[in-house]
C-alpha positions as CSV (number, residue, x, y, z in Angstrom):
1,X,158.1,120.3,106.1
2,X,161.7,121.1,106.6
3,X,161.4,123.6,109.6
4,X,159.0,119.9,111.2
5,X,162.0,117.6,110.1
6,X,164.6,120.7,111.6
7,X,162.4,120.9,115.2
8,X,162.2,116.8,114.9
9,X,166.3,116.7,115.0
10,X,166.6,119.6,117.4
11,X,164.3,117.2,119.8
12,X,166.7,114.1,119.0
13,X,169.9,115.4,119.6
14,X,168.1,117.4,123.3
15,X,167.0,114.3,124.6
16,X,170.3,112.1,123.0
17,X,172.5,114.1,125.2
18,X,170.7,114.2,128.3
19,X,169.9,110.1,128.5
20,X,171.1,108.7,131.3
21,X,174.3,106.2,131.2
22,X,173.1,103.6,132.6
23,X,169.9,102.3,131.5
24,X,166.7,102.2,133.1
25,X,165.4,99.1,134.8
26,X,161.9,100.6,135.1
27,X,160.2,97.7,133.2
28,X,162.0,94.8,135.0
29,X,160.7,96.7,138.6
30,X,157.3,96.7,137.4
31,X,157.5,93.2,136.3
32,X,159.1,92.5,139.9
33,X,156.2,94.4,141.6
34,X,153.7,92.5,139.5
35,X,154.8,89.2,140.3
36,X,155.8,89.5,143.7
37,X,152.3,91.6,144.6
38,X,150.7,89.5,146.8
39,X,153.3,88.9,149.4
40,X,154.8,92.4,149.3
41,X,150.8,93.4,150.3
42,X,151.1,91.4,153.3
43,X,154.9,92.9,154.1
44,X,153.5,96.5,153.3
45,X,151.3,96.2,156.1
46,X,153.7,94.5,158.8
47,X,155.4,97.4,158.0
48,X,152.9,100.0,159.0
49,X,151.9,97.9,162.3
50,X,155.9,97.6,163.3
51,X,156.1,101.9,162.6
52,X,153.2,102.3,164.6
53,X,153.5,100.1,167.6
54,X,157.5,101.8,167.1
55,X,156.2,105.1,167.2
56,X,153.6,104.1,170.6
57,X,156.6,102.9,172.4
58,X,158.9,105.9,171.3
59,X,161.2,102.7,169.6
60,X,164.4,104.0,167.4
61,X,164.9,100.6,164.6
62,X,168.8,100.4,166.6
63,X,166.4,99.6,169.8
64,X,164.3,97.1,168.2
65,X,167.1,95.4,166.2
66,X,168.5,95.1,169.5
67,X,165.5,92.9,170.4
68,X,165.6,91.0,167.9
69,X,169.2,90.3,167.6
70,X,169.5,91.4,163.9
71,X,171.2,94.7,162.7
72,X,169.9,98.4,162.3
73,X,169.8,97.9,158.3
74,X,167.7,94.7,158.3
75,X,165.1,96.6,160.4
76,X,165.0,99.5,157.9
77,X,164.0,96.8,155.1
78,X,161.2,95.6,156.6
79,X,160.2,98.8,157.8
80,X,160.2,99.5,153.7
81,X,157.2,96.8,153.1
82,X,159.3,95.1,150.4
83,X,161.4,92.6,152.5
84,X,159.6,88.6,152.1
85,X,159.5,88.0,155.8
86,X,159.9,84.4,157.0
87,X,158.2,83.1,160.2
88,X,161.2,83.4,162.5
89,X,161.8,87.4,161.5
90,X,157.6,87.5,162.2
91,X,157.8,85.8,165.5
92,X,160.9,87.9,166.5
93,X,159.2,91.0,165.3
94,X,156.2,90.0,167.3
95,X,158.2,88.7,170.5
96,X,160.2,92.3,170.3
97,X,157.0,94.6,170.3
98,X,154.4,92.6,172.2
99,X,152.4,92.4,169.1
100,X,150.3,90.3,166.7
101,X,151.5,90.4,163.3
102,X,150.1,87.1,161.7
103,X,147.0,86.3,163.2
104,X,144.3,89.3,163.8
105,X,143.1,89.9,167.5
106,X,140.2,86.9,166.9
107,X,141.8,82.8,168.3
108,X,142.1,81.1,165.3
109,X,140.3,77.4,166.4
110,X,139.8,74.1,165.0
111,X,137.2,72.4,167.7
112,X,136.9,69.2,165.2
113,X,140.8,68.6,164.6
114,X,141.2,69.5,168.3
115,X,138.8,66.7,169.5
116,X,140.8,64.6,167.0
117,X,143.9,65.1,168.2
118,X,143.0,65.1,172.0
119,X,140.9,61.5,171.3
120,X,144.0,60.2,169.4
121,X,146.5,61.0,171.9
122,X,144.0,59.8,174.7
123,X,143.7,56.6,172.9
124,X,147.6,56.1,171.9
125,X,148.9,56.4,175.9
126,X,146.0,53.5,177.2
């Protein structure tokens, strides 16, 4: 037992001296990751659309932060997939590439609230 408990001490002080100073955040990440999931699905794959159409249009991320009137570092977070995009940064993005980021290829349309609307506003200016 004494050469286990000698091997056991040996292994203690190894890994004691080569911890890191600063401790790890590894668990508050994942918890981060966990709770923010859904939206950084939907930023993950912005991010591959923006890098492709980029990479069709030989774009640098200076050249489309120019578009869009934001700076070269702002551009390299959302080309990370882990920046919570607002509406503006997704209509800019869209505006700067010629793209579709929100909506897939298909017209979204309401015929019912449409016919609503039209026979409401029909209806309000008589």
């Amino acid at each position: 037992m004494e050469g286990g408990q000698i091997m056991k001490n040996k292994t203690l002080e190894f890994l004691e001296s080569h911890k890191s100073k600063t401790p790890s955040k590894w668990r508050e990440e994942a918890e981060w990751r966990r709770d923010n999931w859904s939206w950084l699905q939907h930023s993950q794959k912005i991010a591959v659309k923006v890098l492709m159409q980029m990479k069709q249009e030989g774009l640098t991320q200076k050249a489309l932060a120019e578009r869009m009137n934001c700076t070269q570092q702002y551009v390299s977070k959302i080309l990370k997939g882990q920046e919570n995009l607002s509406l503006d940064i997704l209509s800019r993005l869209e505006d700067a590439l010629g793209i579709c980021l929100i909506y897939d290829s298909h017209v979204v349309s309401y015929p019912k609230i449409e016919e609503d609307l039209t026979t409401n506003m029909v209806a309000e200016s008589t």
